[in-house]
PDBQT receptor file of N, H, CA, C and O in Angstrom, charges set to zero:
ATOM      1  N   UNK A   1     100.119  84.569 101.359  1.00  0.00    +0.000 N 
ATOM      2  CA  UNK A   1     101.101  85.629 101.482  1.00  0.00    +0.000 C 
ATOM      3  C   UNK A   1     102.503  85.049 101.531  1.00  0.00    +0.000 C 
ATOM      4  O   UNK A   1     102.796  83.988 102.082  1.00  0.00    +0.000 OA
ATOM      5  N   UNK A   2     103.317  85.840 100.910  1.00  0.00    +0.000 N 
ATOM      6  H   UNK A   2     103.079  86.703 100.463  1.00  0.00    +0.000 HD
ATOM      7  CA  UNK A   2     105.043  85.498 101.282  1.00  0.00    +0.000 C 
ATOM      8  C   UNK A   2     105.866  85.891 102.745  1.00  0.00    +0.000 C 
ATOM      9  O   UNK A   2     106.370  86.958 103.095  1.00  0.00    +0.000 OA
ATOM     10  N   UNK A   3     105.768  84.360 103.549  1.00  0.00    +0.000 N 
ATOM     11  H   UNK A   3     105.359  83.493 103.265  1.00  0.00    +0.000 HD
ATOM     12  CA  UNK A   3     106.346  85.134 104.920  1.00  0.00    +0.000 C 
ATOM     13  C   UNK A   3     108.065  85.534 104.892  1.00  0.00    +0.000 C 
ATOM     14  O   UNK A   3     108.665  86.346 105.596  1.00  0.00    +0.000 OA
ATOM     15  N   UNK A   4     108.579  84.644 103.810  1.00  0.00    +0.000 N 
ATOM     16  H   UNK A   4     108.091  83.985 103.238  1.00  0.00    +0.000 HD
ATOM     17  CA  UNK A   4     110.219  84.989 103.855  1.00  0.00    +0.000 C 
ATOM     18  C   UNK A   4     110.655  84.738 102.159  1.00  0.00    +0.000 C 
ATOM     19  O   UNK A   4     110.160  84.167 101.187  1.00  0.00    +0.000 OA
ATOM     20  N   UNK A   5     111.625  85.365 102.401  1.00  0.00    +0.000 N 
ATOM     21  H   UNK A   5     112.027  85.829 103.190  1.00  0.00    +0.000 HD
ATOM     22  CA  UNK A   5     112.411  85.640 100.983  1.00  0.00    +0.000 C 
ATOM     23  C   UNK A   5     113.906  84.988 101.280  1.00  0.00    +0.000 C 
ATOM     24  O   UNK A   5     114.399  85.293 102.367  1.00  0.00    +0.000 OA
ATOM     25  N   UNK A   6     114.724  84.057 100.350  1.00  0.00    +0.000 N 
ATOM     26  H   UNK A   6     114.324  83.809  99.467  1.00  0.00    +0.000 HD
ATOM     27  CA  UNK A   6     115.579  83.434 100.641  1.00  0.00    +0.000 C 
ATOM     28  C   UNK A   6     116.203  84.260  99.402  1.00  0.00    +0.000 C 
ATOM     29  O   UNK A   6     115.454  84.461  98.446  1.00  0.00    +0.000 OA
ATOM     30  N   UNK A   7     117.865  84.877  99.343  1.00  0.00    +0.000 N 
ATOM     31  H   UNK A   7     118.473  84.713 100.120  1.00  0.00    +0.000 HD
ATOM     32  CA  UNK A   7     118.139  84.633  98.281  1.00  0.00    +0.000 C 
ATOM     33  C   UNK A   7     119.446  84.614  97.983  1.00  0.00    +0.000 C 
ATOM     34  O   UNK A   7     120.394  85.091  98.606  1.00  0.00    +0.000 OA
ATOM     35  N   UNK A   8     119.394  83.737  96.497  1.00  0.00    +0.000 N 
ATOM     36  H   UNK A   8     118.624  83.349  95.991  1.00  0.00    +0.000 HD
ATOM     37  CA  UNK A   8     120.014  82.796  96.537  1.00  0.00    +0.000 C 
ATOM     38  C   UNK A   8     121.165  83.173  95.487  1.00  0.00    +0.000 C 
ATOM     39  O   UNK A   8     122.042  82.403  95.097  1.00  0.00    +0.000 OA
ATOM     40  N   UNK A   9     120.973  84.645  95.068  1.00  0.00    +0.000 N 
ATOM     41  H   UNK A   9     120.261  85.272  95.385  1.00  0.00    +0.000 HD
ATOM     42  CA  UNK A   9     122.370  85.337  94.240  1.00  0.00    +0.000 C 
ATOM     43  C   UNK A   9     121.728  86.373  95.199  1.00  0.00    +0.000 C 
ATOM     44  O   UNK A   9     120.678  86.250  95.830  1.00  0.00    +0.000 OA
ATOM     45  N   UNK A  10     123.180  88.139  95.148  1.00  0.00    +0.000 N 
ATOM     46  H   UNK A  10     124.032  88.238  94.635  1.00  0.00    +0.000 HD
ATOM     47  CA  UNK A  10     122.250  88.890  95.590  1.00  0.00    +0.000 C 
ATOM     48  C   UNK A  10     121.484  89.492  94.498  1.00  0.00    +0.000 C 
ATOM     49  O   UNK A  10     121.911  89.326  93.355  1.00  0.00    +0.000 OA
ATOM     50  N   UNK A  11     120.526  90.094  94.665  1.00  0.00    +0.000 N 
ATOM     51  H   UNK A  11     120.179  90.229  95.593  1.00  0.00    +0.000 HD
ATOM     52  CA  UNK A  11     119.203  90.258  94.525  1.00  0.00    +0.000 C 
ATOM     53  C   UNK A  11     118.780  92.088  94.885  1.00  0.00    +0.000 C 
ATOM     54  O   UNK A  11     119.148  92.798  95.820  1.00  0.00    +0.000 OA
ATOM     55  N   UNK A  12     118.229  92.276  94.162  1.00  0.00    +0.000 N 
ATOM     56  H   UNK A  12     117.930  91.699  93.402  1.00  0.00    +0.000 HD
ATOM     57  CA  UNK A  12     117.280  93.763  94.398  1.00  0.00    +0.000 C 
ATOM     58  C   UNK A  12     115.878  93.559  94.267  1.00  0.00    +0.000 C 
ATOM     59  O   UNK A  12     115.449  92.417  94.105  1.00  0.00    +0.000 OA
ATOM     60  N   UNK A  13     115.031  94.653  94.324  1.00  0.00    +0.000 N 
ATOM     61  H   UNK A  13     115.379  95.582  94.455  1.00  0.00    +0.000 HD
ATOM     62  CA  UNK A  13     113.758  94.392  94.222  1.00  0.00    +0.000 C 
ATOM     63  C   UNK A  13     113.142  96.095  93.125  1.00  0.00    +0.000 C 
ATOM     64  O   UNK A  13     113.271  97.282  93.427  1.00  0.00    +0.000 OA
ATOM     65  N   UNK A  14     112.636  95.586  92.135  1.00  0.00    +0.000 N 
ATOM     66  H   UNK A  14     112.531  94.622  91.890  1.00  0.00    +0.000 HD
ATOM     67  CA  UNK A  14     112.267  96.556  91.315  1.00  0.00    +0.000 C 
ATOM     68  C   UNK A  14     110.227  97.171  92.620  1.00  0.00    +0.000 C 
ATOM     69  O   UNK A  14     109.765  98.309  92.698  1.00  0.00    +0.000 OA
ATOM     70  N   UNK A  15     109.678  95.930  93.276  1.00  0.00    +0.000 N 
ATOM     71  H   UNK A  15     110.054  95.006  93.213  1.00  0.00    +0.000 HD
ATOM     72  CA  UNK A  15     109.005  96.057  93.730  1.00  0.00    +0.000 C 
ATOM     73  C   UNK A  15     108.265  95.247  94.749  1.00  0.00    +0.000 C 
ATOM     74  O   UNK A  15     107.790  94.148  94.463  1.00  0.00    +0.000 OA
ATOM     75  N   UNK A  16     108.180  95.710  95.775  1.00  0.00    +0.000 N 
ATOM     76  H   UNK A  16     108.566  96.603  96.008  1.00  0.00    +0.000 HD
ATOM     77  CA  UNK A  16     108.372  94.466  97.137  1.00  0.00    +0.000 C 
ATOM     78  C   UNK A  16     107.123  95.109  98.157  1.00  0.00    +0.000 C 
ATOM     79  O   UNK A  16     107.345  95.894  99.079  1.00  0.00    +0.000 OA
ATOM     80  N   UNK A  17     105.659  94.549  97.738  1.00  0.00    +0.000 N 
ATOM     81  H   UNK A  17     105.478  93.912  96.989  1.00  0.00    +0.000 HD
ATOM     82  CA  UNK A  17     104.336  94.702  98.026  1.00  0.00    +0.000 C 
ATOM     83  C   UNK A  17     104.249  94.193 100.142  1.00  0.00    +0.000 C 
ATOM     84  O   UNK A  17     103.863  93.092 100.532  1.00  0.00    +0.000 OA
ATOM     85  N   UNK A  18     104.588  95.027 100.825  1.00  0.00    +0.000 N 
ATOM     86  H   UNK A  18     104.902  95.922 100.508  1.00  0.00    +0.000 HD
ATOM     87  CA  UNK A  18     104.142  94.596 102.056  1.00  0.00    +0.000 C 
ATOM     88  C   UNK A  18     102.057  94.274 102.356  1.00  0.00    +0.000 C 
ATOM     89  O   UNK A  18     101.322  94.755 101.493  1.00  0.00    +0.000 OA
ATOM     90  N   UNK A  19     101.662  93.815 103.060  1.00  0.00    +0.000 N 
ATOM     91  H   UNK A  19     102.259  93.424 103.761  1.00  0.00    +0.000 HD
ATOM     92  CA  UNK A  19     100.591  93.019 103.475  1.00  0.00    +0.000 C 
ATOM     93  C   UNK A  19     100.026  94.201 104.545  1.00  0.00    +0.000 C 
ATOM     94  O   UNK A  19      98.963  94.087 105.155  1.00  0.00    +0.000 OA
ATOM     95  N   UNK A  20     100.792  95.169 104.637  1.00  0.00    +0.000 N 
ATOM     96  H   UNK A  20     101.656  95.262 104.141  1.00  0.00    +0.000 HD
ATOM     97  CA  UNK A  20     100.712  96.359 105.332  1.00  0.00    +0.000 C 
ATOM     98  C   UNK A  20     101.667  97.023 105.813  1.00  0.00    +0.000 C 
ATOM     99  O   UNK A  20     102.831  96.707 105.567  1.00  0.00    +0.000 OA
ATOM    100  N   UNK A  21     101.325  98.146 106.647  1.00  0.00    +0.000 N 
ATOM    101  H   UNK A  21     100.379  98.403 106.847  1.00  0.00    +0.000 HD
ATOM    102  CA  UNK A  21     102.045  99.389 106.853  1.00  0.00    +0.000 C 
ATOM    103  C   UNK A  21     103.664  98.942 107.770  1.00  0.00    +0.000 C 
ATOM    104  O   UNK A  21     104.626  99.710 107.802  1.00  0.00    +0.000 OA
ATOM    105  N   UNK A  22     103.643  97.716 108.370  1.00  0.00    +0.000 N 
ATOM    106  H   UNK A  22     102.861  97.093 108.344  1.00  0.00    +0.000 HD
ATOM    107  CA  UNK A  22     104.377  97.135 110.188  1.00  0.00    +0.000 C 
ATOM    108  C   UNK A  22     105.992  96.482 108.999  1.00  0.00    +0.000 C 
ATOM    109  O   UNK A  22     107.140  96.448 109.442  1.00  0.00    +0.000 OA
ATOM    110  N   UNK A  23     105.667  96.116 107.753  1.00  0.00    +0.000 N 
ATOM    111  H   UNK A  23     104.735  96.143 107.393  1.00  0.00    +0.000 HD
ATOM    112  CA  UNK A  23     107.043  95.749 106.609  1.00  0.00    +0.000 C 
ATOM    113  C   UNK A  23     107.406  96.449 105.790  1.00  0.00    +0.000 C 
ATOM    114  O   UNK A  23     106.942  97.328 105.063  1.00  0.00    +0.000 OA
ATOM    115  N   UNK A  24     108.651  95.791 106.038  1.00  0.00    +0.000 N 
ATOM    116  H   UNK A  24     109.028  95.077 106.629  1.00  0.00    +0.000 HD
ATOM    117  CA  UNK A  24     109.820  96.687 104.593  1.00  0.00    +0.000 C 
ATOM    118  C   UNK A  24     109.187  96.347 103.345  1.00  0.00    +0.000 C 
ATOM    119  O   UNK A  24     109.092  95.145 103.095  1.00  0.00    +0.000 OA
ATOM    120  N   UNK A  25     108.611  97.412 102.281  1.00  0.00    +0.000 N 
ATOM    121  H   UNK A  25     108.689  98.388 102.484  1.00  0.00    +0.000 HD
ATOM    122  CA  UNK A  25     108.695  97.418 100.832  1.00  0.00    +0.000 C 
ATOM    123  C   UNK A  25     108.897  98.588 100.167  1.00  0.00    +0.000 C 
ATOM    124  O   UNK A  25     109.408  99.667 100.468  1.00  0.00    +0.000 OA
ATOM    125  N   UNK A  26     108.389  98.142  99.211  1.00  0.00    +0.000 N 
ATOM    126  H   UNK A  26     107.973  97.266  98.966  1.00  0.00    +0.000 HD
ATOM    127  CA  UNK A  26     108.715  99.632  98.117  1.00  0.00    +0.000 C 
ATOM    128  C   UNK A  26     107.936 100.628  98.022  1.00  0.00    +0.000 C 
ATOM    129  O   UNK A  26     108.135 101.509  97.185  1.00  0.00    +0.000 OA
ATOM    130  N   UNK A  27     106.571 100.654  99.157  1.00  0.00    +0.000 N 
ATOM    131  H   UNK A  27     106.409  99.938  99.836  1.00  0.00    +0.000 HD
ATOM    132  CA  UNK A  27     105.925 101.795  99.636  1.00  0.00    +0.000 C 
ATOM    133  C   UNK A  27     106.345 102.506 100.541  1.00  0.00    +0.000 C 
ATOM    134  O   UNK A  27     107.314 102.140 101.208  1.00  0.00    +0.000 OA
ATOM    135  N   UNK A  28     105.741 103.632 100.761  1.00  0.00    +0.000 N 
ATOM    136  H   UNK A  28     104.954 103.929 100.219  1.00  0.00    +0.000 HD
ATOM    137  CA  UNK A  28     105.813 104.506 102.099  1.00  0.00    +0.000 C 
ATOM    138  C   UNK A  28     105.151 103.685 102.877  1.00  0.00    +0.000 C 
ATOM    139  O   UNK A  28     104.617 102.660 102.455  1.00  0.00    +0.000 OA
ATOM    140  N   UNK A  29     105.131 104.017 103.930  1.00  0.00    +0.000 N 
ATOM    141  H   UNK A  29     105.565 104.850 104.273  1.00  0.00    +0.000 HD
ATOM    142  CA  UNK A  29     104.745 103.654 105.587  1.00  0.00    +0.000 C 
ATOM    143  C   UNK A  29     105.203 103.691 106.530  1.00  0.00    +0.000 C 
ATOM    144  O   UNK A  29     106.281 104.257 106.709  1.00  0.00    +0.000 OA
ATOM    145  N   UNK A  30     104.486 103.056 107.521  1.00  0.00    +0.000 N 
ATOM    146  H   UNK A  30     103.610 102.596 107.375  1.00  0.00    +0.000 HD
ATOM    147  CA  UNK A  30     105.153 102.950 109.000  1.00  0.00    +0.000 C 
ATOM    148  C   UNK A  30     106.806 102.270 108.599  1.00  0.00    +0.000 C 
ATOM    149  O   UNK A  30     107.885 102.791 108.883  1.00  0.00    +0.000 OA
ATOM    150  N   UNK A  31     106.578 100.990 107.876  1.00  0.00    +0.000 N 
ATOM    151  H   UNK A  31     105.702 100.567 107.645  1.00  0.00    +0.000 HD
ATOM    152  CA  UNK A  31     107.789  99.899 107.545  1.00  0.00    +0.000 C 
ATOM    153  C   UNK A  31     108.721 101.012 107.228  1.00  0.00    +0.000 C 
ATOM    154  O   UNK A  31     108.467 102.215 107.177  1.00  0.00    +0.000 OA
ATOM    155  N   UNK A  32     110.282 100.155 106.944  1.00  0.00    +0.000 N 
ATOM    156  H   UNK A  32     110.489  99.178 106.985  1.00  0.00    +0.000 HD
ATOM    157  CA  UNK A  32     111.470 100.939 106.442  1.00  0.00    +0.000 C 
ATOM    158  C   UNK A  32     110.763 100.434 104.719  1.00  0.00    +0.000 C 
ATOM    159  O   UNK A  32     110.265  99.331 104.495  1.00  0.00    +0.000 OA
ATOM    160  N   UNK A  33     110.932 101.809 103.473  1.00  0.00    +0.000 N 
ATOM    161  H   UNK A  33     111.337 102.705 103.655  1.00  0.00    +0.000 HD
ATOM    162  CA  UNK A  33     111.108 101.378 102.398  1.00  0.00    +0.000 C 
ATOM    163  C   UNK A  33     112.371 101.183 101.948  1.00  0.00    +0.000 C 
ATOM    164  O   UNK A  33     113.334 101.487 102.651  1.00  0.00    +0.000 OA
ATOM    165  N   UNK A  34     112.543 100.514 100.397  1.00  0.00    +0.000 N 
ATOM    166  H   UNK A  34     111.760 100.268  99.826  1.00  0.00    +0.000 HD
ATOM    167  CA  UNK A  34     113.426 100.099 100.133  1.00  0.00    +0.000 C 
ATOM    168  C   UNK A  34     113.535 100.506  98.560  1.00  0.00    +0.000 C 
ATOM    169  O   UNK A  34     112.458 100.439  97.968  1.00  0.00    +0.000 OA
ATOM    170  N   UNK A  35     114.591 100.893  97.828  1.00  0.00    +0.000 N 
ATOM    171  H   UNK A  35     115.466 100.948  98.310  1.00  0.00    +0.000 HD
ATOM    172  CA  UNK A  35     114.083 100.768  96.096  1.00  0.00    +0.000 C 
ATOM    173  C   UNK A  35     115.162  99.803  95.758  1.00  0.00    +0.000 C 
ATOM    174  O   UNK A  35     115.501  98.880  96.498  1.00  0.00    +0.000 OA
ATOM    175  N   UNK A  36     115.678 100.069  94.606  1.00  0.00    +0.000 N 
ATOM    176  H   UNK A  36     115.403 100.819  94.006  1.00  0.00    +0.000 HD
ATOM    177  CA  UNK A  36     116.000  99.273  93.423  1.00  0.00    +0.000 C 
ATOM    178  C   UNK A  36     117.428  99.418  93.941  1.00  0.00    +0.000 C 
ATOM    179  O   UNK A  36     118.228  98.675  93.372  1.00  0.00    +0.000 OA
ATOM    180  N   UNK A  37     117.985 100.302  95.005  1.00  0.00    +0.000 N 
ATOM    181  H   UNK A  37     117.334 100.905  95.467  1.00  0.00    +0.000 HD
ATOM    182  CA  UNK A  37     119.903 100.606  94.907  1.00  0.00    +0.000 C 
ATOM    183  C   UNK A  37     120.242  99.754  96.287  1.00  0.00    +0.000 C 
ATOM    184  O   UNK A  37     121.352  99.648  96.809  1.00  0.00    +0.000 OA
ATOM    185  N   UNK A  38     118.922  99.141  96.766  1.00  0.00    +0.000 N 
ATOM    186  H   UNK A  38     118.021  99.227  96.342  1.00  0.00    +0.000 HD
ATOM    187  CA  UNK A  38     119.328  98.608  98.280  1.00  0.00    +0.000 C 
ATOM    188  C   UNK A  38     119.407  96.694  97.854  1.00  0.00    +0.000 C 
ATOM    189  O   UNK A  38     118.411  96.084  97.464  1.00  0.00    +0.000 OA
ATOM    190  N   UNK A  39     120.642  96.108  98.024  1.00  0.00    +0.000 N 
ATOM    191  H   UNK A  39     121.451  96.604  98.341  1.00  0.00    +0.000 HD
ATOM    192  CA  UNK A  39     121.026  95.015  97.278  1.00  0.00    +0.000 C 
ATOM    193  C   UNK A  39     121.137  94.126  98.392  1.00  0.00    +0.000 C 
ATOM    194  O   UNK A  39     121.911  94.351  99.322  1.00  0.00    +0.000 OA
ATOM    195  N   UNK A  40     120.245  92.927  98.320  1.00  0.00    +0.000 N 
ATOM    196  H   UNK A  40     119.616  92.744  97.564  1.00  0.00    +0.000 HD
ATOM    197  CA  UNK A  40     120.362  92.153  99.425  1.00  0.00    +0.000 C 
ATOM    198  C   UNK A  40     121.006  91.193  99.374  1.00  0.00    +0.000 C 
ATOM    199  O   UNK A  40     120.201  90.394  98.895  1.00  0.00    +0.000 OA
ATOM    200  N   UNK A  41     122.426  90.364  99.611  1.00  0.00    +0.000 N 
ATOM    201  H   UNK A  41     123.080  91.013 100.000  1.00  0.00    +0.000 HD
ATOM    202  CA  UNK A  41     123.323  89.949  99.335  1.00  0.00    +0.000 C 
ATOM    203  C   UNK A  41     122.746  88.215 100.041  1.00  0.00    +0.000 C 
ATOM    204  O   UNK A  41     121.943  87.798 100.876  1.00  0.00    +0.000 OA
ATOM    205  N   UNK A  42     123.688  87.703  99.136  1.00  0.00    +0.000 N 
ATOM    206  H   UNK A  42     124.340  88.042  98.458  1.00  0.00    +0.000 HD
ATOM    207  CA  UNK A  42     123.415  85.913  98.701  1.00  0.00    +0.000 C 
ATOM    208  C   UNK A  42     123.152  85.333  99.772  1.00  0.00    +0.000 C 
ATOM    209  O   UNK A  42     123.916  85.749 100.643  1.00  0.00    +0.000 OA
ATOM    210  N   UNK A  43     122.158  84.258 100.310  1.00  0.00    +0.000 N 
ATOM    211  H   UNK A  43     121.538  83.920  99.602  1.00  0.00    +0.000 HD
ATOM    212  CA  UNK A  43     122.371  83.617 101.779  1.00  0.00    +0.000 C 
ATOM    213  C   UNK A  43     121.608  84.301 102.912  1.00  0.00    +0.000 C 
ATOM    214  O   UNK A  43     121.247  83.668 103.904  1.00  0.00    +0.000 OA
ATOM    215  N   UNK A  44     121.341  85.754 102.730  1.00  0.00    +0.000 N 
ATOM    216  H   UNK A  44     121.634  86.269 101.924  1.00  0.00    +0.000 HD
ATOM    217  CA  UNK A  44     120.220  86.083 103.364  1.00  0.00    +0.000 C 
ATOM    218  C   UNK A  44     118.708  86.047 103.680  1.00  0.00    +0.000 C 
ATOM    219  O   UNK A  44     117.880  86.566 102.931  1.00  0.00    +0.000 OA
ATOM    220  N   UNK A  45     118.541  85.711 104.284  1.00  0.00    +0.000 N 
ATOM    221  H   UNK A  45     119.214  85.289 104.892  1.00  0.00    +0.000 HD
ATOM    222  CA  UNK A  45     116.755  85.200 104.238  1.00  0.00    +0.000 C 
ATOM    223  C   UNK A  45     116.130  86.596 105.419  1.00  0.00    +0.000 C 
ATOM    224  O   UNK A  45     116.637  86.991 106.469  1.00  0.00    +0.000 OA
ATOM    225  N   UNK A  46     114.925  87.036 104.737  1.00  0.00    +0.000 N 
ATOM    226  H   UNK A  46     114.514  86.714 103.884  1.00  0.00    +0.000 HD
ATOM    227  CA  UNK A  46     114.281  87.749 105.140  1.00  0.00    +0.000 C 
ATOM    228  C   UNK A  46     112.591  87.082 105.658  1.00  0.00    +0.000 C 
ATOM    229  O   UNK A  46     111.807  86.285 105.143  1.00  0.00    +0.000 OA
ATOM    230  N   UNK A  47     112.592  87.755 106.700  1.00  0.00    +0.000 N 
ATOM    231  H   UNK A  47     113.229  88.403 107.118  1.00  0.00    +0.000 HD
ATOM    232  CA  UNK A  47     110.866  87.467 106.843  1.00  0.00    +0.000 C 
ATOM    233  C   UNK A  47     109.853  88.807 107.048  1.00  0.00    +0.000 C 
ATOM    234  O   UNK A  47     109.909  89.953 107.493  1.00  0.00    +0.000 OA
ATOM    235  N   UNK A  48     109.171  88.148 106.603  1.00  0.00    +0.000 N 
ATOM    236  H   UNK A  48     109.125  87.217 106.242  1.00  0.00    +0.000 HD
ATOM    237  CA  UNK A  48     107.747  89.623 106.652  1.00  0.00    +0.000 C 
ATOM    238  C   UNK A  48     106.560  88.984 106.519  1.00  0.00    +0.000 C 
ATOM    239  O   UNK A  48     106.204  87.915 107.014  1.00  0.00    +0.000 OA
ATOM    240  N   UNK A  49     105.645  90.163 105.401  1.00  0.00    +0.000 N 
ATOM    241  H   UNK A  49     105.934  91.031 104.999  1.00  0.00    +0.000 HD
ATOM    242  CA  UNK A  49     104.366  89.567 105.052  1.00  0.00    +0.000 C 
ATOM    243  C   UNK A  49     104.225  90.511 103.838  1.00  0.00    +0.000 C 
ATOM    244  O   UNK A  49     104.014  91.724 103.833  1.00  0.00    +0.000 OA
ATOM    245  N   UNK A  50     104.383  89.708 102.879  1.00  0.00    +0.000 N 
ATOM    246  H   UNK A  50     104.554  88.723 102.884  1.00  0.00    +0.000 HD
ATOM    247  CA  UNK A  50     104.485  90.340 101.292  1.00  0.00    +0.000 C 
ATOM    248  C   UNK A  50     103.170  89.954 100.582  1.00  0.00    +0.000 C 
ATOM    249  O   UNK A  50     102.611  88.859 100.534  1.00  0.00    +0.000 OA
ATOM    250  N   UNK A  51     102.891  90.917 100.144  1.00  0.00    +0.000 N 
ATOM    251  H   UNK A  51     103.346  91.807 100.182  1.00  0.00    +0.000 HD
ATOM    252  CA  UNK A  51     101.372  89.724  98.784  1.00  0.00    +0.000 C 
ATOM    253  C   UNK A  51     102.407  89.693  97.369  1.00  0.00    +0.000 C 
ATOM    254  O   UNK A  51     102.366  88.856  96.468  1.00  0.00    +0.000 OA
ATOM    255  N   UNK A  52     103.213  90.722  97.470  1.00  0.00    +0.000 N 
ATOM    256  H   UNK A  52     103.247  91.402  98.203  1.00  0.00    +0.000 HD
ATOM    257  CA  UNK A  52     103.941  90.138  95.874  1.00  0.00    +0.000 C 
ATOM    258  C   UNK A  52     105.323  91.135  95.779  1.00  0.00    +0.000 C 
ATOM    259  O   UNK A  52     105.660  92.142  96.400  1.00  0.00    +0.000 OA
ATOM    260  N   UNK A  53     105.969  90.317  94.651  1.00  0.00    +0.000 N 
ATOM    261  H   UNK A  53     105.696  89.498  94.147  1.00  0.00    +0.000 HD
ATOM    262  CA  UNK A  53     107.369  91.310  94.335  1.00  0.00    +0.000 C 
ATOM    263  C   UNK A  53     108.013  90.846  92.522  1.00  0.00    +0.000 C 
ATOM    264  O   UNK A  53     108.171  89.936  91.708  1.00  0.00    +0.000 OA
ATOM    265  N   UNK A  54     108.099  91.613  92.667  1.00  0.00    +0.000 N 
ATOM    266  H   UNK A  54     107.972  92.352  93.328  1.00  0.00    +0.000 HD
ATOM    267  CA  UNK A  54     108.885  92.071  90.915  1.00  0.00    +0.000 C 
ATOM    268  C   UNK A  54     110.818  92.303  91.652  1.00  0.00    +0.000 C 
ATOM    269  O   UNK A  54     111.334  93.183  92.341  1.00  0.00    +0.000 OA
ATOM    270  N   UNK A  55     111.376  90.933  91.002  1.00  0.00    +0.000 N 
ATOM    271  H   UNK A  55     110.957  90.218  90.443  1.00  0.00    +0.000 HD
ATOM    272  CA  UNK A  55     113.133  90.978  91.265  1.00  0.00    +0.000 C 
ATOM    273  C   UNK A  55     113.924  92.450  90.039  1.00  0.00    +0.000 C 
ATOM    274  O   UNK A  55     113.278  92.666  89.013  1.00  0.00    +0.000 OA
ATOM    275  N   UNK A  56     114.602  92.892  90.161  1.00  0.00    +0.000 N 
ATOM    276  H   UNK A  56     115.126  92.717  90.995  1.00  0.00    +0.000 HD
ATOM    277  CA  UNK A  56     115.099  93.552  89.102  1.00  0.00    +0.000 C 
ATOM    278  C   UNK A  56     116.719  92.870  88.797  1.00  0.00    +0.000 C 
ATOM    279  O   UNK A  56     117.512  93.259  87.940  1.00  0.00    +0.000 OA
ATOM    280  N   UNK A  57     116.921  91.659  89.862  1.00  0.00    +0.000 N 
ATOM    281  H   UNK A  57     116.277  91.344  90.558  1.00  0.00    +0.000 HD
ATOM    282  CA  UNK A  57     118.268  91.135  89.475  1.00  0.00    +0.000 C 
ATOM    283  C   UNK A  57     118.053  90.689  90.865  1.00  0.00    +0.000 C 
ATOM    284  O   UNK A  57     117.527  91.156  91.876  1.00  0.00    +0.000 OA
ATOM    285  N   UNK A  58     118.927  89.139  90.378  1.00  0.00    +0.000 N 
ATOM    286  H   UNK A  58     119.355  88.760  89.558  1.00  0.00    +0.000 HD
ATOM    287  CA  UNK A  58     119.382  88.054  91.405  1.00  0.00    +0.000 C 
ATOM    288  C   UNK A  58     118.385  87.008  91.141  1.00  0.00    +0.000 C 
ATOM    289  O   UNK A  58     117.629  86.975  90.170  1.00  0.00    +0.000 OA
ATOM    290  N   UNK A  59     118.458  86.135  92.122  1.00  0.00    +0.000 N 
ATOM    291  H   UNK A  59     119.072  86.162  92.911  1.00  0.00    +0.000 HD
ATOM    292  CA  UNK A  59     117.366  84.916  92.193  1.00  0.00    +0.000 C 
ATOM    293  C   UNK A  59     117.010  84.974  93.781  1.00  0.00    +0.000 C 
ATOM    294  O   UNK A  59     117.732  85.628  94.534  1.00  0.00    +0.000 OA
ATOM    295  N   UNK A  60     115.755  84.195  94.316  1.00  0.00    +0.000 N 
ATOM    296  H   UNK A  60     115.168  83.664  93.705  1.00  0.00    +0.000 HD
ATOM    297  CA  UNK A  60     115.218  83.811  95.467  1.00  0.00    +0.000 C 
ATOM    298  C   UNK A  60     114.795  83.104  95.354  1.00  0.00    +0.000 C 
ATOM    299  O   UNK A  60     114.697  82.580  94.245  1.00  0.00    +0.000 OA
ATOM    300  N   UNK A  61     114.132  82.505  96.690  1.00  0.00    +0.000 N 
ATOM    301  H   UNK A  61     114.211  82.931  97.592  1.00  0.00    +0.000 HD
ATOM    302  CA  UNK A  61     112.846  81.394  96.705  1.00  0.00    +0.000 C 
ATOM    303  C   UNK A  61     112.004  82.329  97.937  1.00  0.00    +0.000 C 
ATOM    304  O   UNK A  61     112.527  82.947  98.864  1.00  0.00    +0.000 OA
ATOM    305  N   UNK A  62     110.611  82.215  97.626  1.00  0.00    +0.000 N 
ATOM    306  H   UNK A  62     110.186  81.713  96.873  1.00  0.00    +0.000 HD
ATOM    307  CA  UNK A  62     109.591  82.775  98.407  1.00  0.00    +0.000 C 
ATOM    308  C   UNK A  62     108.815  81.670  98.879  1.00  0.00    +0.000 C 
ATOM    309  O   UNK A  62     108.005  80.927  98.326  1.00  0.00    +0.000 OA
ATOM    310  N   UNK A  63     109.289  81.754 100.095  1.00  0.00    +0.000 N 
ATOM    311  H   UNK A  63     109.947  82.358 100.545  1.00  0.00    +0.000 HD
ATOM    312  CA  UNK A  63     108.199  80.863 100.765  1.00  0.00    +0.000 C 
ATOM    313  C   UNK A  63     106.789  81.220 101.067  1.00  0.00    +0.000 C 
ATOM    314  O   UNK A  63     106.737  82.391 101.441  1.00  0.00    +0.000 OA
ATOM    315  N   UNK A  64     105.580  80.621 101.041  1.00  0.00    +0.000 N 
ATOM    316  H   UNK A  64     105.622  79.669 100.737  1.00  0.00    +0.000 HD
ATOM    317  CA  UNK A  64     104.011  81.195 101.114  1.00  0.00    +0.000 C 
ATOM    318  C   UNK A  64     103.752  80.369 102.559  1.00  0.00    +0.000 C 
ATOM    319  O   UNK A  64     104.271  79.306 102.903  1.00  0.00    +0.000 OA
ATOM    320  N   UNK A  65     102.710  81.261 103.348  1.00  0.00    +0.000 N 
ATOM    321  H   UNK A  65     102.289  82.124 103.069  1.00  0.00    +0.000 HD
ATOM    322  CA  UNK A  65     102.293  81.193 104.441  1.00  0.00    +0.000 C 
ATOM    323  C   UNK A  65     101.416  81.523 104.665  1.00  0.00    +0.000 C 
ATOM    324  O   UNK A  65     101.001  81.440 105.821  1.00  0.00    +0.000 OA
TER     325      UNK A  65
């Protein structure tokens, strides 16, 4: 699984797979969702528990855990 997202321009997410209901992605759930207009700006590192994501712009590095 992906525990954190580094990134390294800002960055959007066309699709951002949480590991369940407790993280931010691009589903409904318990988590906050997120779409394509919420822009996560350069130098920010995020942590969660992702199984996968589709960028729609920017770059990252995903760390696995």
């Amino acid at each position: 699984n992906i525990v954190a997202i580094q990134f390294l321009e800002d960055a959007t997410f066309s699709a951002l797979t949480p590991s369940d209901s407790s993280y931010i992605g691009t589903a409904g759930g318990n988590g906050d969702a997120i779409d394509s207009s919420n822009t996560f700006p350069q130098g920010v590192t995020i942590f969660g528990n992702w199984t996968a994501f589709t960028l729609a712009s920017g770059s990252v590095i995903a760390y696995l855990g």
